[in-house]
ZAVOPA-630265 format. One line per 4 residues: their letters; for each residue z, y, x of C-alpha. Coordinates in pm, 1 decimal, padded with zeros to 6 digits. Each point is the difference from the previous one (the first is absolute). Layout:
# ZAVOPA-630265
A> Z:Y:X; ...
//
This chain:
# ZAVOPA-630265
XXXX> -25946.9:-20603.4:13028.5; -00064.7:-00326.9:-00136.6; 00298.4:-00144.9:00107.6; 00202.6:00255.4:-00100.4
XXXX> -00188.2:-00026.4:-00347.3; 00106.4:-00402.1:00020.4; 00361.6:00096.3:00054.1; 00034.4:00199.1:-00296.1
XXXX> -00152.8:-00253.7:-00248.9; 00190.0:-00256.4:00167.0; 00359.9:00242.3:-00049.9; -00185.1:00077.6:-00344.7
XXXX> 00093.3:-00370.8:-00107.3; 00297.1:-00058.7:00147.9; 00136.2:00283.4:-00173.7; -00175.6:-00130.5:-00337.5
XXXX> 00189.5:-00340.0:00061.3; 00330.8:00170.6:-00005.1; -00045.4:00178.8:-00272.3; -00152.8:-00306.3:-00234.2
XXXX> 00331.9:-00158.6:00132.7; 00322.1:00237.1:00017.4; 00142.5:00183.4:-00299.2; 00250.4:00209.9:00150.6
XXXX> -00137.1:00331.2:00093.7; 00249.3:00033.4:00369.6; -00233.6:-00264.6:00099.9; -00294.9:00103.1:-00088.4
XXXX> 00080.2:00305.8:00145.5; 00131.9:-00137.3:00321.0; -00326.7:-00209.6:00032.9; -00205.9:00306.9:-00070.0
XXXX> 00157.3:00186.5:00292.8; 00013.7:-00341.7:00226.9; -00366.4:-00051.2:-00041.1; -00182.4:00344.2:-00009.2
XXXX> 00167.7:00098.1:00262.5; -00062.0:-00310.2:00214.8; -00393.0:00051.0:-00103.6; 00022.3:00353.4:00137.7
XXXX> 00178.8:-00068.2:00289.1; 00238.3:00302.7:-00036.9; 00321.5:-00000.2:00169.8; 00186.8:00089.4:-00369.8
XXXX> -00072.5:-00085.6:-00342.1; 00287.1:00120.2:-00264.2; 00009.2:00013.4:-00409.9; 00184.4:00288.0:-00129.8
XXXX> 00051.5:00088.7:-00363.6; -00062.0:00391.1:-00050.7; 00190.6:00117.7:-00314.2; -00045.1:00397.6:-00107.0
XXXX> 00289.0:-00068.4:-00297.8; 00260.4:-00162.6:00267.5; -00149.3:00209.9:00288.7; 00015.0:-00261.9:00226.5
XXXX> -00251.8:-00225.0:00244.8; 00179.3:-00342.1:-00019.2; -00093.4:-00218.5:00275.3; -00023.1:-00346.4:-00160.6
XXXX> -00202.2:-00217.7:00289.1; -00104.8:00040.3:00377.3; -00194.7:-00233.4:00219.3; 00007.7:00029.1:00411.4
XXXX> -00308.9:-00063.5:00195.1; 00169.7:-00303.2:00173.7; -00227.4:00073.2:00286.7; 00204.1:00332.8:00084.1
XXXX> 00355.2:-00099.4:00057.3; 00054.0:00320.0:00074.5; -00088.0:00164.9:-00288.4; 00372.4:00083.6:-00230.3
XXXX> 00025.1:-00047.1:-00360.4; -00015.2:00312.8:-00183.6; 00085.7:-00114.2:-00334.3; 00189.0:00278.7:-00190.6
XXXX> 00023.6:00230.9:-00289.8; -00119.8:00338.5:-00025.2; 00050.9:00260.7:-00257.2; -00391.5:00140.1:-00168.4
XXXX> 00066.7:00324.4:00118.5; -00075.6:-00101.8:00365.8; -00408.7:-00014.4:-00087.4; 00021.4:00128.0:-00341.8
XXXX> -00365.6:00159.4:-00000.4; -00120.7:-00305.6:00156.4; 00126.4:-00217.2:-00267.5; -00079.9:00214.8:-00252.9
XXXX> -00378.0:00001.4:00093.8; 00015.3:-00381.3:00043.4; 00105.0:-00004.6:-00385.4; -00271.3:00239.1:-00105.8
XXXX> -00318.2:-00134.2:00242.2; 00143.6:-00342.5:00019.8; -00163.2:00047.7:00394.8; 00154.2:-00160.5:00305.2
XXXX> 00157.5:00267.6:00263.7; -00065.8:-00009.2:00343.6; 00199.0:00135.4:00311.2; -00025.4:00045.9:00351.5
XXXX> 00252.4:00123.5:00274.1; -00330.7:00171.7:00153.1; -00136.1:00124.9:-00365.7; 00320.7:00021.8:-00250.9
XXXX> -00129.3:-00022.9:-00332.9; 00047.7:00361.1:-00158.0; 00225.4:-00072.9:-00277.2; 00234.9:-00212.8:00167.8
XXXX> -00013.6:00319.3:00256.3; 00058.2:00209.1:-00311.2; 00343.4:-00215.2:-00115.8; 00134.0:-00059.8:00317.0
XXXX> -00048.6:-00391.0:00026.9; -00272.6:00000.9:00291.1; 00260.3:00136.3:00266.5; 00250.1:-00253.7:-00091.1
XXXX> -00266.8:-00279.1:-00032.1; -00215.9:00051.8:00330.9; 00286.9:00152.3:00173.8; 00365.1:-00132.9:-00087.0
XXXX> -00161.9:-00324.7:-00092.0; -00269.2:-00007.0:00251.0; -00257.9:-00102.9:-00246.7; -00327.2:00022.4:00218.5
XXXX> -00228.6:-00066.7:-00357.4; 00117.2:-00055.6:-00378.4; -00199.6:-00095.7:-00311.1; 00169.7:00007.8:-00375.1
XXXX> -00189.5:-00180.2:-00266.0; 00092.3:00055.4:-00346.8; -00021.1:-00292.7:-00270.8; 00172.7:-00093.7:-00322.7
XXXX> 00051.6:00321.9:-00118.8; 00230.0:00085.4:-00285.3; 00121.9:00255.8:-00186.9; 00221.1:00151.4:00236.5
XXXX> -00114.9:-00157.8:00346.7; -00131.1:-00251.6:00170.9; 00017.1:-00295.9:00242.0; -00107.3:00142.0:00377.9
XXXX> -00177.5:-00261.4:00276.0; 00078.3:00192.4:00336.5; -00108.9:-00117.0:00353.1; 00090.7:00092.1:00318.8
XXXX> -00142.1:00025.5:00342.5; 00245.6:00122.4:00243.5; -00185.3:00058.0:00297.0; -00385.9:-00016.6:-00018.0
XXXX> -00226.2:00197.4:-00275.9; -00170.8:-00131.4:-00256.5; -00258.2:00091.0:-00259.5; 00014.6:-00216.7:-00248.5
XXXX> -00372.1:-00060.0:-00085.2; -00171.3:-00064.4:-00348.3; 00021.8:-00388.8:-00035.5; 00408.2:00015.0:00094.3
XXXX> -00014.1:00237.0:-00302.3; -00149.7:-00245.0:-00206.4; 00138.3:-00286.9:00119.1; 00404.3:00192.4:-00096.8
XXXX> -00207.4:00091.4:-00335.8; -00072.4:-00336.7:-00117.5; 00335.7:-00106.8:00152.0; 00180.1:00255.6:-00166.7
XXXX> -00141.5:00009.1:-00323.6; 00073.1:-00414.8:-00090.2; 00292.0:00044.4:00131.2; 00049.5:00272.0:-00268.9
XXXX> -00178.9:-00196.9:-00275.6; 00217.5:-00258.6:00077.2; 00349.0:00200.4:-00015.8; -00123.4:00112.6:-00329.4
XXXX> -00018.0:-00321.2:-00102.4; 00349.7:-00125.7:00100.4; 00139.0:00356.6:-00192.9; -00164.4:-00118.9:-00287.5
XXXX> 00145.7:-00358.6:00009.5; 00306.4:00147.8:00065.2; -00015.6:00250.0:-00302.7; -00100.5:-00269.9:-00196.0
XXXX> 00261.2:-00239.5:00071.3; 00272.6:00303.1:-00070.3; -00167.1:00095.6:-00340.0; 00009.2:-00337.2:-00095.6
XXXX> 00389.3:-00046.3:00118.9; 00106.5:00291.9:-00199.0; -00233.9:-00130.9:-00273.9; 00184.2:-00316.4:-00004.4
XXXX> 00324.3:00150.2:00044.6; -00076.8:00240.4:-00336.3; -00098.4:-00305.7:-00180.9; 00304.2:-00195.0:00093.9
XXXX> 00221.0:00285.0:-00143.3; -00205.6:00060.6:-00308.1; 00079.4:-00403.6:-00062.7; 00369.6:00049.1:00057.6
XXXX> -00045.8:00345.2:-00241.9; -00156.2:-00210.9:-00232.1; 00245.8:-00256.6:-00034.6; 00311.8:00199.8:00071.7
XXXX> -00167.1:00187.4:-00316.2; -00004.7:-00256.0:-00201.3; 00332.8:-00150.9:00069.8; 00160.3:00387.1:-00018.4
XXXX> -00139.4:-00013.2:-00405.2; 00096.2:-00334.6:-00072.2; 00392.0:00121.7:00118.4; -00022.3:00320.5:-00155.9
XXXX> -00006.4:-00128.6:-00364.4; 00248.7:-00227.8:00095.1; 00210.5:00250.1:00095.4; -00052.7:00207.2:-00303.6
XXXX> 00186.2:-00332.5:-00187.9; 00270.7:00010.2:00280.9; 00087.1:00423.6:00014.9; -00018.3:00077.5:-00376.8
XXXX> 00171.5:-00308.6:-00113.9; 00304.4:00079.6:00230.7; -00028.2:00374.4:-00095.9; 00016.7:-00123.4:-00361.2
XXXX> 00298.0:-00266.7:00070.8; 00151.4:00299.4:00201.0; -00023.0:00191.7:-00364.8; 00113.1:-00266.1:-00181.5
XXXX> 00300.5:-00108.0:00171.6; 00364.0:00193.7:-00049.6; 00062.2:00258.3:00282.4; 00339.4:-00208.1:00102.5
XXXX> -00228.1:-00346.4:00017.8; 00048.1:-00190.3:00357.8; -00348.2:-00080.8:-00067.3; -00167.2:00356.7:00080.0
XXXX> 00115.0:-00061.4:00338.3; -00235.7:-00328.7:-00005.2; -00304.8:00184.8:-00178.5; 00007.1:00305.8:00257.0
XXXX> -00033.7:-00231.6:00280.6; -00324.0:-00146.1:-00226.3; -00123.0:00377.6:-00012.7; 00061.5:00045.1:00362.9
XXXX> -00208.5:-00263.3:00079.9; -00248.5:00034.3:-00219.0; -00063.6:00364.4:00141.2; -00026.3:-00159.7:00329.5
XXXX> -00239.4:-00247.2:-00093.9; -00216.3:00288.4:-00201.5; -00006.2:00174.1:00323.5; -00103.0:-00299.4:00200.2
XXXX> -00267.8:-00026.5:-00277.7; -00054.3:00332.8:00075.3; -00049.0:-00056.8:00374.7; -00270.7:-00279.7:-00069.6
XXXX> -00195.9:00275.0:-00199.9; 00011.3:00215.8:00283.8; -00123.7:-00265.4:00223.0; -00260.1:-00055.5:-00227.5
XXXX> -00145.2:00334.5:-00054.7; 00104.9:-00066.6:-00383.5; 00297.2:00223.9:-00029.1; -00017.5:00346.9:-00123.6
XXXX> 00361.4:00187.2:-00007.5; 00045.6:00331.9:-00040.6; -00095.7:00238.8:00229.8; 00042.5:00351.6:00119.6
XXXX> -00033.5:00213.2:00283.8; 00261.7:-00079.8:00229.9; 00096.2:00148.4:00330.0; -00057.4:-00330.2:00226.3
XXXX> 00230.7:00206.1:00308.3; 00282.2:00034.5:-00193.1; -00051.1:-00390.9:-00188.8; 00010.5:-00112.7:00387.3
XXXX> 00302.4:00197.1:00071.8; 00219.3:-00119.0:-00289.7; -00130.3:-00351.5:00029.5; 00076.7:-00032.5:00391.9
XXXX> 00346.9:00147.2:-00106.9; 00069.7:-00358.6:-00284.8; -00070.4:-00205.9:00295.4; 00097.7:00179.8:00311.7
XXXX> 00319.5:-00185.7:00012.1; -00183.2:-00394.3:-00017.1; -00164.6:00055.4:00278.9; 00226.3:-00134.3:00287.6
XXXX> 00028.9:00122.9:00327.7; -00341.0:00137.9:-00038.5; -00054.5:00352.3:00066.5; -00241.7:00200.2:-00199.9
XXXX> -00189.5:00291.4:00060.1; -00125.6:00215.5:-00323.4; -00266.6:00249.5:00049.9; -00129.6:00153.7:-00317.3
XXXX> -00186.1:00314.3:-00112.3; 00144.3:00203.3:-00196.3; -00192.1:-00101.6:-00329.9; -00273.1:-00215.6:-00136.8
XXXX> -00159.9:-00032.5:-00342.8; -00110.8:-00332.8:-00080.7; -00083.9:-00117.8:-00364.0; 00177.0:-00331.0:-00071.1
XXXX> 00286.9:-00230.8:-00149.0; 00333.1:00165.1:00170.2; 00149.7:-00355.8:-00035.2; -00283.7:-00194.7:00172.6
XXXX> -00027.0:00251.6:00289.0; 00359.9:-00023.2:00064.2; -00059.2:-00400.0:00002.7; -00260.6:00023.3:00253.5
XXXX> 00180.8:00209.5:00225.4; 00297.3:-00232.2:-00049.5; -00203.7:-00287.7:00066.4; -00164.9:00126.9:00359.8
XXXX> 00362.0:00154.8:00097.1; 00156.7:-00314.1:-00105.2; -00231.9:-00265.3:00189.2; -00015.7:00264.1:00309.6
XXXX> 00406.5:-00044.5:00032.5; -00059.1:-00423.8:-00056.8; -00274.1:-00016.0:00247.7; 00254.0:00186.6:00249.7
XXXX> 00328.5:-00288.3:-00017.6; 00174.1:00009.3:00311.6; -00280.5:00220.0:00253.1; 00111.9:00317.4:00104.7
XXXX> -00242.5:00268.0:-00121.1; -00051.7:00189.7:-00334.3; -00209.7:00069.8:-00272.8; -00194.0:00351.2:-00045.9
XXXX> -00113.1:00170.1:-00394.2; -00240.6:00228.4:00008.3; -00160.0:00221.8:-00286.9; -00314.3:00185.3:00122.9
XXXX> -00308.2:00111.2:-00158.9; -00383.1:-00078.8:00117.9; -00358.5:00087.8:-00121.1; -00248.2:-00284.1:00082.6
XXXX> -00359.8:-00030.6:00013.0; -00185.0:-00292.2:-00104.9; 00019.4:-00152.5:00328.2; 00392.0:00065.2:-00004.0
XXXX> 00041.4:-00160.7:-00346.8; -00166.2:-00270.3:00119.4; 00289.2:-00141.5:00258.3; 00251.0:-00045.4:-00305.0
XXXX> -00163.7:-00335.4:-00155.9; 00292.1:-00128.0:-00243.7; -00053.6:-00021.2:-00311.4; -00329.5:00182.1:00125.4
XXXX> -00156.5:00283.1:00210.2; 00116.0:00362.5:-00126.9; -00250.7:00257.3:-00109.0; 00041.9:00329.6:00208.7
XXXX> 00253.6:00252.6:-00059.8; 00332.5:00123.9:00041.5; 00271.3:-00270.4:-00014.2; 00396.6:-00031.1:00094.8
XXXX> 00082.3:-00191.6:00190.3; 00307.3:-00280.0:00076.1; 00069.1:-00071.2:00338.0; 00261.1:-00355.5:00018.2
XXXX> -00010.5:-00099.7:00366.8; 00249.8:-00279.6:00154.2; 00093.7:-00133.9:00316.0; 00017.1:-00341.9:-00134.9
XXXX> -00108.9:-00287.0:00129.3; -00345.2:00064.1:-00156.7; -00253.6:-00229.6:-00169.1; -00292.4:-00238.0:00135.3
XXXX> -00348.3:-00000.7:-00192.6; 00107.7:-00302.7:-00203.3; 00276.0:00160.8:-00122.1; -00183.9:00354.5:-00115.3
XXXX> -00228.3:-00197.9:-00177.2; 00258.8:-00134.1:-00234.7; 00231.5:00291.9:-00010.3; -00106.1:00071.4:-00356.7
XXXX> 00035.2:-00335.1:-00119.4; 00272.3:00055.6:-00328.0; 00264.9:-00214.8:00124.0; -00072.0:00006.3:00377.9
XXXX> 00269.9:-00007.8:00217.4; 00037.5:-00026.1:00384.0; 00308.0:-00036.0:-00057.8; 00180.1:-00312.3:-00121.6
XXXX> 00018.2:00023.4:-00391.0; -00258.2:00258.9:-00100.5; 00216.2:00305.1:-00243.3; -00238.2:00119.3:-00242.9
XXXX> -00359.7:00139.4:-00056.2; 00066.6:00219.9:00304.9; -00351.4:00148.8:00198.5; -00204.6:-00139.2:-00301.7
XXXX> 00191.2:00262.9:-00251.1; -00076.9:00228.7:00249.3; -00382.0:-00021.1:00006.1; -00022.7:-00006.4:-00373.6
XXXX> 00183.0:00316.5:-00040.9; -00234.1:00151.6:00317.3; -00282.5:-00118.2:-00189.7; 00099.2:00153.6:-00324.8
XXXX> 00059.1:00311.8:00135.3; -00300.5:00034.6:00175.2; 00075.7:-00062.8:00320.9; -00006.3:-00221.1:00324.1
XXXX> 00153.6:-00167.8:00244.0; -00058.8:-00050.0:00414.8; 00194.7:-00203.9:00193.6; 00103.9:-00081.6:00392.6
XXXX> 00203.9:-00243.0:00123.7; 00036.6:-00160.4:00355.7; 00230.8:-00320.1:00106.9; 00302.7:00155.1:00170.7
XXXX> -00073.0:00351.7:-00096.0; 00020.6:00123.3:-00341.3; -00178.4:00045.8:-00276.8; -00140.5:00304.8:-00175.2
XXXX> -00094.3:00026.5:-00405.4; -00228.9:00344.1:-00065.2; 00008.3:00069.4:-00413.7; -00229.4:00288.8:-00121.4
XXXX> 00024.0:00137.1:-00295.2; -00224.7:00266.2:-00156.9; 00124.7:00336.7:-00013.6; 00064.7:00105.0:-00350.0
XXXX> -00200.1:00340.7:-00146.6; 00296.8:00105.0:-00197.1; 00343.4:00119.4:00052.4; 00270.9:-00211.8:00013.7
XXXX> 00157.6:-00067.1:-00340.0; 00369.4:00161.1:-00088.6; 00209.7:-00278.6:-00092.4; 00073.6:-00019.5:-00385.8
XXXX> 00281.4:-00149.1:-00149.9; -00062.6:-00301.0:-00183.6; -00135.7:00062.1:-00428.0; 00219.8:-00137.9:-00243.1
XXXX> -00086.9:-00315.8:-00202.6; -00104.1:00137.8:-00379.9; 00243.7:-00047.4:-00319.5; -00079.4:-00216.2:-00293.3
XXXX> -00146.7:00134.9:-00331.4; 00238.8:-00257.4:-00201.1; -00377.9:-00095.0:-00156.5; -00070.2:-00370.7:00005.2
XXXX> -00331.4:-00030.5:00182.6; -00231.1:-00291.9:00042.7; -00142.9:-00091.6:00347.0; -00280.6:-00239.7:00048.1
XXXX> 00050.8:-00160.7:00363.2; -00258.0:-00117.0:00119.0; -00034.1:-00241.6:00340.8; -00151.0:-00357.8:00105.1
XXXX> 00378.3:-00136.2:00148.2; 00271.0:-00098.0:-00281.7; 00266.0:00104.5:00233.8; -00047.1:00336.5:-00040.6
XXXX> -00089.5:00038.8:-00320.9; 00352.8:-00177.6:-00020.8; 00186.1:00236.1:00222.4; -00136.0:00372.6:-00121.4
XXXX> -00006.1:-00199.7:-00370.4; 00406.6:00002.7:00016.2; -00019.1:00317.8:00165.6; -00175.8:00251.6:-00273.7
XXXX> 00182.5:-00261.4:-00313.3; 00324.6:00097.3:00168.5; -00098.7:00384.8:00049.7; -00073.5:-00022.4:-00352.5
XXXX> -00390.3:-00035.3:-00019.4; -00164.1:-00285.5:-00176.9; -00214.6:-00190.2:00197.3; -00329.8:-00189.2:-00038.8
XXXX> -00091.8:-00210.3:00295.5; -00350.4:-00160.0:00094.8; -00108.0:-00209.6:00232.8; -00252.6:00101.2:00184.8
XXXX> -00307.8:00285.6:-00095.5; -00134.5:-00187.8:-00301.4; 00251.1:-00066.7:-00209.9; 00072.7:00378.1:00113.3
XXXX> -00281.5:00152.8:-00166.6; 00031.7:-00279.5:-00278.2; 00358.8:00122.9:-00109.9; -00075.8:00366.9:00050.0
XXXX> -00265.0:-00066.0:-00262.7; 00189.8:-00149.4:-00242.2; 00311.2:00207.4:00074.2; -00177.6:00375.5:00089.7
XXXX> 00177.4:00174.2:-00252.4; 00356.8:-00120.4:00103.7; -00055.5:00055.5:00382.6; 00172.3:00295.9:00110.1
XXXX> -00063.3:-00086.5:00419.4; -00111.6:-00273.8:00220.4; 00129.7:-00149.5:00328.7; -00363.8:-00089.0:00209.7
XXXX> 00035.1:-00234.5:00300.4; -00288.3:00116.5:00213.6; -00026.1:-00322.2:00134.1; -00117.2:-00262.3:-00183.3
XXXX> -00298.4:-00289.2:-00006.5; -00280.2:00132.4:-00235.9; 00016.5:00222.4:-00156.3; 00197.0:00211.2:00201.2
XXXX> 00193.1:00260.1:-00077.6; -00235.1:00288.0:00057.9; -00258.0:-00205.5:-00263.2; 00322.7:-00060.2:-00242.4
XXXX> 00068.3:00380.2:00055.1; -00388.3:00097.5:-00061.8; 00069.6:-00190.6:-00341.5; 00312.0:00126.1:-00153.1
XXXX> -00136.4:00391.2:00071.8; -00308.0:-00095.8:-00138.6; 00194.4:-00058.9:-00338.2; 00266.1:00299.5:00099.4
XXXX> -00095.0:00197.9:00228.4; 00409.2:00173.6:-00043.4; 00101.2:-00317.0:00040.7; 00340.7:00021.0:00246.8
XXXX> -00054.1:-00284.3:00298.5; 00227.6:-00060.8:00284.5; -00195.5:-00200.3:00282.7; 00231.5:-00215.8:00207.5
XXXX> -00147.2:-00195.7:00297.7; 00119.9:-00078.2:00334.8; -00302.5:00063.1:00200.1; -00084.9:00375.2:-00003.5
XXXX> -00252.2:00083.0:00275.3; -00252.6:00120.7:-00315.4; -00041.8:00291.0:00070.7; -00130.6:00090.3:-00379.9
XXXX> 00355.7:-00084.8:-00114.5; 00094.0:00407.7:00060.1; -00316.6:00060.5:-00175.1; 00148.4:-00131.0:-00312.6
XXXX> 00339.1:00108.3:00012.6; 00072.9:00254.7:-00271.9; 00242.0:00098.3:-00255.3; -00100.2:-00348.7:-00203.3
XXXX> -00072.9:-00194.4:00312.8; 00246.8:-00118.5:00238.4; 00066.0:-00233.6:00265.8; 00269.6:-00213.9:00135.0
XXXX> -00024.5:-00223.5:00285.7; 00188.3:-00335.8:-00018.7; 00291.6:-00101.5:00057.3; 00171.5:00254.7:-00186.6
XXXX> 00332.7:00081.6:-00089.6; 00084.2:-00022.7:-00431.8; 00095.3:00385.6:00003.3; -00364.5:00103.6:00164.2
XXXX> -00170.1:-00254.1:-00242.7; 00177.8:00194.7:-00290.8; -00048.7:00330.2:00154.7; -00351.4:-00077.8:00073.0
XXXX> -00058.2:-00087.2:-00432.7; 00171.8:00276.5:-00117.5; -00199.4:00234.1:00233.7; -00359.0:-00106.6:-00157.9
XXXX> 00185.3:00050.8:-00383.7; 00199.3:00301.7:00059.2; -00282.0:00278.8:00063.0; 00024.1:00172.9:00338.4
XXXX> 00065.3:00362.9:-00062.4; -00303.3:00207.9:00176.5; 00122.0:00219.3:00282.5; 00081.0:00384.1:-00129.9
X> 00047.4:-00116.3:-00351.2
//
């Protein structure tokens, strides 16, 4: 006894060595199965992981006596079903289970395993040991002896208890690390894109009052010139572009998180199915496959969805070139649990619920793990001149609406985007035809504008003067409230920026309803994630998000001055 005691202790420490050395759990594992079963002297030692959700005992590890050459490996899977009540009472006792060919163990008898084991296996004894249980299993230390009995006897117990359980402690251990290490990689990653967001922010509302200067002063020149001037041709290319750059602004908002378009409830299926028709013809020799329910409500920008759906279709048909193959859309809905929500990580984890789904697969040439972590980069490009804002538009408008992103990509393969969105409580929205801009009272009014950049004041200055208002301008929310003051009684409306260094335009706006609380105010800004902004909308409150076109910026005035008749009236 003593020198089987000794042999233990001694086993004891070697397998305490490997584990204050190795960090990979296959070897600890492997070492686990290597040395317990060398202690015991059994003729096989094997590790199988016993999963109730993926019904399934996965082999991962099996160690030959080396002294019985004539012993066969039996490494294999089985399904749980073969010894379900014995693994099913291993999860609830957390007890070993013993077998003999000359005294089957009752509920191995009772599934059906001890035949198969002691007869088409020719098992002679068996022993499972349970350890590092889980939620929906656990790992499973069997041993073999194919041709003599064996009882195992009390210290073999406790020497595969102590074994067991650091082995355990110390698999725990490495999950943790490993958890860690992936919280703080999608931490990192989350950080990295709330920098970009914050300076793609701050760039998108430096442009946007520059373009306010660049669309209303060609709309005005536009006005200005005679209909048969060669120069009109010149000043619509200026408004072209100048739309495209607002949009690009636009884009960088999204990214951001800082953009707040209009929204309604849109049916994503049939967004997907007119958007795959715009680009069905750019996409080569590629084939692609469109499978898509019949309808799904989703509350969002109709303009951004179609961009994001654009932008996966788009990069799927790139990433293909010259490889045979195609690319597959899918709309589906899912409900996820917390664990569920958990897998889609970008911009971060969803809550659970019911979400639709967007399904862009390719059988591109796929993406190493340098590459994925870069994708979102604005400007990023595997390609040889980069084309735009491209996956980093994408994530901003996912993250605006709520949503996430998973992604998987292997060298040679293909790649795979998953977008969820949430599923929408409402009914999708009837399209309306656009409302018409409102007339002109022929009264002169008087506007005080009110924003921190001279530019603009500039631009919508020359756009009310010419629309017939007269216009007080003021730089910045001082000299704001300092004219208002002095001017109250002449004041028929002000134009807010929302945006501006202290104080701001919600303590500017605090001010002037202080003095008049009727007091019509337009709020112009273009970051609108507040959410309060809809709280103050009324029939003398409105908002306008820059860059805006003259006509809106008119329409916008007149629709604070001219009251809004009440519904039934």
């Amino acid at each position: 006894m003593g020198g089987e005691s000794s042999r233990m202790v001694e086993a004891t420490t070697r397998l305490f060595d490997v584990l204050l050395t190795e960090d990979a759990p296959s070897t600890i594992l492997d070492s686990l199965a290597r040395i317990v079963g060398e202690t015991l002297g059994v003729d096989r030692s094997l590790i199988y992981d016993a999963s109730f959700t993926r019904d399934i005992a996965e082999c991962l590890t099996e160690w030959l006596n080396p002294q019985r050459p004539e012993i066969t490996t039996t490494k294999a899977n089985y399904p749980i079903a073969l010894f379900r009540g014995a693994a099913e009472q291993m999860a609830r006792t957390r007890d070993p289970v013993a077998s003999h060919a000359r005294a089957p163990n009752a509920m191995m008898l009772s599934d059906g395993s001890a035949p198969i084991l002691h007869g088409d296996m020719k098992i002679a004894s068996l022993l499972w040991y349970p350890f590092a249980f889980r939620d929906d299993g656990f790992y499973l230390l069997a041993f073999n002896h194919v041709d003599m009995h064996h009882d195992w006897d009390a210290a073999e117990l406790e020497f595969m208890r102590t074994a067991t359980r650091h082995v355990s402690m110390a698999l725990l251990k490495i999950e943790l690390i490993r958890q860690r290490a992936h919280a703080e990689e999608v931490l990192f990653e989350a950080q990295k894109l709330e920098s970009l967001g914050i300076l793609a922010g701050g760039v998108a509302h430096d442009f946007n009052n520059l373009m306010v200067g660049v669309v209303t002063g060609a709309e005005l020149l536009a006005r200005r010139l005679p209909r048969d001037s060669p120069m009109l041709e010149l000043v619509g290319q200026i408004l072209h572009s100048g739309r495209r750059a607002s949009a690009l602004a636009g884009q960088l908002l999204a990214f951001s998180g800082k953009g707040q378009p209009d929204e309604t409830t849109a049916d994503f299926a049939q967004i997907v199915k007119s958007t795959i028709g715009l680009v069905r013809s750019s996409l080569g020799n590629a084939t692609l496959d469109l499978d898509v329910v019949e309808s799904a409500a989703i509350d969002g920008n109709v303009s951004q969805l179609e961009q994001v759906v654009m932008n996966l279709v788009v990069n799927a048909s790139e990433a293909m070139q010259s490889r045979t193959g195609g690319i597959r859309v899918k709309i589906d809905r899912l409900e996820l649990d917390e664990r569920g929500g958990g897998a889609y990580v970008l911009p971060g984890p969803l809550p659970a619920g019911r979400y639709v789904r967007l399904d862009v697969s390719d059988d591109g040439g796929g993406m190493d793990s340098r590459t994925m972590t870069r994708i979102f980069d604005p400007f990023f490009s595997t390609k040889r001149a980069g084309r735009g804002l491209g996956l980093s538009a994408v994530i901003g408008i996912v993250k605006h609406h709520r949503g996430a992103i998973r992604i998987s990509s292997s060298v040679g393969v293909g790649t795979t985007f998953e977008v969820l969105f949430p599923v929408s409580g409402r009914q999708i929205d009837a399209v309306r035809p656009p409302a018409l801009d409102g007339g002109r009272d022929g009264q002169r009014r008087t506007v005080l504008c009110i924003d921190d950049d001279a530019e603009v004041l500039h631009a919508v200055t020359n756009v009310l003067e010419d629309a017939g208002f007269v216009v007080l301008a003021a730089i910045g929310g001082a000299q704001g409230i300092a004219i208002y003051k002095e001017r109250a009684a002449t004041i028929d409306c002000v134009l807010l920026d929302l945006t501006m260094p202290q104080p701001g335009g919600r303590e500017v706006m605090k001010v002037l309803r202080g003095a008049c609380p009727s007091l019509p105010i337009v709020l112009m800004s273009g970051f609108t994630t507040d959410e309060r902004i809809q709280d103050v909308i009324d029939p003398i409150t409105q908002f306008i998000k820059k860059p805006f076109l003259a006509n809106s910026l008119e329409a916008a005035i007149l629709g604070v001055l001219v009251p809004r008749v009440p519904p039934g009236a």
